[in-house]
Backbone as CSV, one residue per row, in Angstrom:
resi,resn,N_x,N_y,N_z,CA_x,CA_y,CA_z,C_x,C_y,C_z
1,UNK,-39.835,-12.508,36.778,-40.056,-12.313,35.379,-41.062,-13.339,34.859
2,UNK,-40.890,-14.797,35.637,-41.314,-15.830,35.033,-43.061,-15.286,35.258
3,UNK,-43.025,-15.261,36.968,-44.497,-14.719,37.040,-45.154,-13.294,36.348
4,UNK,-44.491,-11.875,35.708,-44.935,-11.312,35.194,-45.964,-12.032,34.111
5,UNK,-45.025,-12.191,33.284,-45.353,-13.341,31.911,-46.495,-14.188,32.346
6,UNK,-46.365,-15.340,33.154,-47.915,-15.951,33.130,-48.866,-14.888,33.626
7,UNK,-48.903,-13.856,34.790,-50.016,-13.043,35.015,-50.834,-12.317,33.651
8,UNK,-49.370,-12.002,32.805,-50.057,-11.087,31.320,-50.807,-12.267,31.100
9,UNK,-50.574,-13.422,30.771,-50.794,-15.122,29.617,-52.551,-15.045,30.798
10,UNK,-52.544,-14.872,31.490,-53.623,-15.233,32.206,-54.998,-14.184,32.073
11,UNK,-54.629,-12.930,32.483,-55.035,-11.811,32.460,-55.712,-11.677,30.969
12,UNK,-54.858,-11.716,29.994,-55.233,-11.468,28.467,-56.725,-11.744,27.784
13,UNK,-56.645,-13.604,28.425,-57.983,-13.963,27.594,-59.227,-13.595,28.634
14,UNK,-59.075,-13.525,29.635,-60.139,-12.823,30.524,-60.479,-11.143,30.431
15,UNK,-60.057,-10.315,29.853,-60.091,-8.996,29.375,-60.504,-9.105,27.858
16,UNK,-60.716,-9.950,27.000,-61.283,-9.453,25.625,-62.177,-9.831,26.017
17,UNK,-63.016,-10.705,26.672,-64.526,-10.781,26.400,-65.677,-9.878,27.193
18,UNK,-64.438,-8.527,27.661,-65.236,-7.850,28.266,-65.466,-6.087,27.770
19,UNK,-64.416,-6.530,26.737,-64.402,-5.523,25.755,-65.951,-5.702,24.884
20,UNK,-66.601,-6.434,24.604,-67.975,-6.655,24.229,-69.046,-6.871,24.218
21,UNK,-69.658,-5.801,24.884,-71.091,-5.902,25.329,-71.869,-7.158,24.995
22,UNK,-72.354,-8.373,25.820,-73.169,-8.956,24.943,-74.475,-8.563,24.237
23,UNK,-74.710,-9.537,22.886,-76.081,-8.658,22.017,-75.937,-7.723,21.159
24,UNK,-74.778,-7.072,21.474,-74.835,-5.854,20.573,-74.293,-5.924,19.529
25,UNK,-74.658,-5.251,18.316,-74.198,-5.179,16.839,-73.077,-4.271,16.589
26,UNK,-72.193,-5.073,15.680,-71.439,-4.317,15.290,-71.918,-3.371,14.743
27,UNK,-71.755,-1.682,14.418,-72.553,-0.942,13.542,-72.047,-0.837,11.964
28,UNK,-72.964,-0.663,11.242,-72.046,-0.706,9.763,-72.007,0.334,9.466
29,UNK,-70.945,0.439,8.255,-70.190,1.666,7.479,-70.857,1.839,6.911
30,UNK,-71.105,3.244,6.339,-71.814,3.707,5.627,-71.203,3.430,4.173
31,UNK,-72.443,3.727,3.119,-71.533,2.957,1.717,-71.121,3.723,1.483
32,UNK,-70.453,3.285,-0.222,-69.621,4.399,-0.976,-70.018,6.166,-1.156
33,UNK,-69.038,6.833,-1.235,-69.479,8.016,-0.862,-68.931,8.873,-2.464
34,UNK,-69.974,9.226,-3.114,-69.505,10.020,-4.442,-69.148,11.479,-4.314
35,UNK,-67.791,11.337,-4.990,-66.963,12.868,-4.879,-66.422,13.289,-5.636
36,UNK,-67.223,14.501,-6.471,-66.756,14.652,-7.660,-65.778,16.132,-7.888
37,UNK,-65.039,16.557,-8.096,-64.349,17.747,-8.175,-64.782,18.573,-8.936
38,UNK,-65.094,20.017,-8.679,-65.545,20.901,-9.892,-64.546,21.979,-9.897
39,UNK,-64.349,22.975,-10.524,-64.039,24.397,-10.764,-65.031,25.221,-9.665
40,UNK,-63.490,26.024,-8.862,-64.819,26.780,-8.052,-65.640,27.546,-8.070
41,UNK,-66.579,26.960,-7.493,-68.158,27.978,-7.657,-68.257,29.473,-8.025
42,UNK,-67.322,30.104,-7.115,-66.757,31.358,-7.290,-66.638,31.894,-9.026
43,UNK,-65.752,31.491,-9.431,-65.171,30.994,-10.489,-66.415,31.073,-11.820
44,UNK,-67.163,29.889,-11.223,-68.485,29.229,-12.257,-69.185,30.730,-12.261
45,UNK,-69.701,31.571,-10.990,-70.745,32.608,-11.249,-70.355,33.534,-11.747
46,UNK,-69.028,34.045,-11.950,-68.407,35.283,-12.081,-68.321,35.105,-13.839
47,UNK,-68.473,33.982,-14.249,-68.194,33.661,-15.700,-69.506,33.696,-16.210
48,UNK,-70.336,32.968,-15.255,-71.690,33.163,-16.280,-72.111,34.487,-15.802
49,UNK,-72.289,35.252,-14.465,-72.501,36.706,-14.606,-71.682,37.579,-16.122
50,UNK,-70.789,37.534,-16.324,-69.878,37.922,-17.373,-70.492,37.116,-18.735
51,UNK,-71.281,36.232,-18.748,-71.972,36.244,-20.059,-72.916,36.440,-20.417
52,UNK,-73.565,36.397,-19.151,-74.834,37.051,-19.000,-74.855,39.152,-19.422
53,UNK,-73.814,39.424,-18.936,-73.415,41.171,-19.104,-73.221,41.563,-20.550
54,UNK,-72.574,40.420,-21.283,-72.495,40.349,-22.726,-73.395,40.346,-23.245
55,UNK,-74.666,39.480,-22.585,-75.555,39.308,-24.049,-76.715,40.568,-23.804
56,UNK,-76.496,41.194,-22.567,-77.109,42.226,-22.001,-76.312,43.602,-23.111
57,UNK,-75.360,43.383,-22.799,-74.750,44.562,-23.382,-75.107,44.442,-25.210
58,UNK,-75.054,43.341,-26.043,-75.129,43.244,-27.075,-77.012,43.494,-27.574
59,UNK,-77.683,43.232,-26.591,-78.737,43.224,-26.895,-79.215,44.739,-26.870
60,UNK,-78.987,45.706,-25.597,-79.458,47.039,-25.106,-78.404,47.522,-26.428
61,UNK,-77.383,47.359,-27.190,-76.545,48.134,-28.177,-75.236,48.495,-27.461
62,UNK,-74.735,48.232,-25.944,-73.794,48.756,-25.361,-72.872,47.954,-25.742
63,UNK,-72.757,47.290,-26.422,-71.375,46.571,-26.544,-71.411,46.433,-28.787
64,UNK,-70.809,46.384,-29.306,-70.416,46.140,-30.554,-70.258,44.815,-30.948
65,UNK,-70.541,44.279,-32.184,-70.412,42.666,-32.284,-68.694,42.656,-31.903
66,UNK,-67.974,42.978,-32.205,-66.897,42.706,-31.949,-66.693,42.413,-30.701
67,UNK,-66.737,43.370,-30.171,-66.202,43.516,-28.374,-67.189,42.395,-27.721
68,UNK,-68.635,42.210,-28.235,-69.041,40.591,-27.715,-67.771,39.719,-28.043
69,UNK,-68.127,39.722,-28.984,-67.296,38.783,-29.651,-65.704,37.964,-29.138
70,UNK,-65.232,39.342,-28.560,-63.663,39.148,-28.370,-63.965,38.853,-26.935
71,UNK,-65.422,39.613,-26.373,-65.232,38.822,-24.637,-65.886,37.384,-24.472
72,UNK,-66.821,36.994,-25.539,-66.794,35.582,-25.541,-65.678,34.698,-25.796
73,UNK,-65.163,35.169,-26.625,-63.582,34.616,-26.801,-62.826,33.756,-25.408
74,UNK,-62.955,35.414,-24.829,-62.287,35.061,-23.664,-63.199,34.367,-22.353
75,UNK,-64.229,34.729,-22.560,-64.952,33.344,-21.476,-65.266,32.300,-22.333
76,UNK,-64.668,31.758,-23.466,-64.473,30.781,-23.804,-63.188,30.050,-22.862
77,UNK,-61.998,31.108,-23.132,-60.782,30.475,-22.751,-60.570,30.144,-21.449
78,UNK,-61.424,30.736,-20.474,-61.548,30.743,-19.134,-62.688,29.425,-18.639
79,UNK,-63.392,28.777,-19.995,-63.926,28.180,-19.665,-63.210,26.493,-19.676
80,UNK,-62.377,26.934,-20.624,-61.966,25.993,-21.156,-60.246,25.095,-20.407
81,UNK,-59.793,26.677,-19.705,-58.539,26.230,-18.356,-59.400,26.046,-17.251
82,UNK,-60.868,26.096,-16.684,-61.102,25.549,-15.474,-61.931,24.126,-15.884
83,UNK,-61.908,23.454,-17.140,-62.400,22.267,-17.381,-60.908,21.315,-17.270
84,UNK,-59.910,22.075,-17.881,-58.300,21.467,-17.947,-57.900,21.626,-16.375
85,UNK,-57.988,22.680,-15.468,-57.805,22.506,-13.742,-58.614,21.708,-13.184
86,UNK,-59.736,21.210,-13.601,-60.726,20.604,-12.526,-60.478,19.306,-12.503
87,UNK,-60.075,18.783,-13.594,-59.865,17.250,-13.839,-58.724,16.958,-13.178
88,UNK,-57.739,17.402,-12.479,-56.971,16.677,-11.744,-56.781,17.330,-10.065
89,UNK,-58.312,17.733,-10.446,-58.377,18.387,-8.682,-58.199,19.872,-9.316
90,UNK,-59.020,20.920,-8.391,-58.335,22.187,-8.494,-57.607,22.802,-6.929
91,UNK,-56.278,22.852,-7.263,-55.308,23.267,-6.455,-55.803,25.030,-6.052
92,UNK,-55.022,25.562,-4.828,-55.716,27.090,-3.952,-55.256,27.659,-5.312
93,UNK,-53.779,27.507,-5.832,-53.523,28.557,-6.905,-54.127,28.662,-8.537
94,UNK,-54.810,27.264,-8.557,-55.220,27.336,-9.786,-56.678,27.995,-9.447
95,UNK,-57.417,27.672,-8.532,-58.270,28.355,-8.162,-58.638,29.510,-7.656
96,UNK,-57.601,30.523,-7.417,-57.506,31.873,-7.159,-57.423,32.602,-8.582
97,UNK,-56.506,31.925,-9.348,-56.491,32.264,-10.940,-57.587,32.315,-12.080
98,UNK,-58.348,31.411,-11.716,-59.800,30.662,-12.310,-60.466,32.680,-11.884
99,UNK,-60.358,32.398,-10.587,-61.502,33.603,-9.779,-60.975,34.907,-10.350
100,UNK,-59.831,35.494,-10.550,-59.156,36.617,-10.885,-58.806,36.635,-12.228
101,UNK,-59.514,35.620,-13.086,-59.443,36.141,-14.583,-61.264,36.033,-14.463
102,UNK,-62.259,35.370,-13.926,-63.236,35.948,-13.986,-63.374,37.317,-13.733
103,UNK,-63.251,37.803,-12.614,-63.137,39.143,-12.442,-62.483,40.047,-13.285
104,UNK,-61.691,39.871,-14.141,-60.923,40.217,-14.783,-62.261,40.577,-16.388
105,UNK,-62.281,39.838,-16.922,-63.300,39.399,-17.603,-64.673,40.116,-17.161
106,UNK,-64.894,40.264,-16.357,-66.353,41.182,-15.451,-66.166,42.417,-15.982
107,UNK,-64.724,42.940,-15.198,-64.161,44.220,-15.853,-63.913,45.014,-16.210
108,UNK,-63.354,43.700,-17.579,-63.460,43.944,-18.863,-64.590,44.661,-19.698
109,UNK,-65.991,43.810,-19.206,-67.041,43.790,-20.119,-67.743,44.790,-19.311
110,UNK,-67.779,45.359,-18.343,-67.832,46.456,-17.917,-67.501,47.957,-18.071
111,UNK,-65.842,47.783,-18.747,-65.646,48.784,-18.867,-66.258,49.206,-20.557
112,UNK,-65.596,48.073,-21.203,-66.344,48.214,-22.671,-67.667,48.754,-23.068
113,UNK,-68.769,47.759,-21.464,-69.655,48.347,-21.832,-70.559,50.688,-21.545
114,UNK,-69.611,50.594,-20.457,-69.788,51.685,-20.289,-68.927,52.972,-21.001
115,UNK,-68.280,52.790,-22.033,-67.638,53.372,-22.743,-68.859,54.615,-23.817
116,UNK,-68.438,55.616,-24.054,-68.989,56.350,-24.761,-68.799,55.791,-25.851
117,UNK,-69.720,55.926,-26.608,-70.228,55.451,-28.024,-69.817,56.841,-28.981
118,UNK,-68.590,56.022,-30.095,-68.381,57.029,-31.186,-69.620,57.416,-32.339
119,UNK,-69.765,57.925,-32.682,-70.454,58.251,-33.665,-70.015,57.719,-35.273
């Protein structure tokens, strides 16, 4: 036992200095790394496609000030829960939700806009 023990005590300091190449540099870490969280992308295009369809639709006459109106509303509100999800991270479910009320909202302003016009 006694000799295990001195062979390790002996062995030890003769094995780190061969762990290190002489000359060579430690390599350095790369610096701080900026990471910012957004609302997903997904999410971001499907909303501005959808306001973009609005101001299309309001401009060609296919949509009514109102029905702009009430779908800006609502890509207001959609804009306004993926600014409240993003700030503490956006989680798969808040972000599937974000994506499926855009679409939702697409639609919407889709169907409105292709609606026959009353007289």
């Amino acid at each position: 036992m006694r000799f295990a023990l001195a062979l390790m005590l002996l062995a030890s300091p003769a094995a780190l200095p061969a762990q290190i190449a002489p000359g060579s540099q430690p390599e350095t870490a790369p610096g701080p790394i900026g990471v910012r969280i957004m609302p997903s992308t997904g999410a971001d295009h499907e909303l501005r496609e959808s306001r973009e369809r609005i101001r299309e639709g309001r401009k060609s006459g296919t949509l009514k000030k109102s029905q702009a109106r009430g779908l800006r509303r609502e890509a207001n509100q959609n804009d306004a829960l993926a600014e409240r999800y993003g700030r503490d991270g956006l989680s798969d479910s808040k972000r599937r939700e974000l994506e499926m009320r855009g679409r939702a909202l697409q639609s919407l302003t889709e169907a409105q806009r292709t609606q026959p016009r009353r007289p």
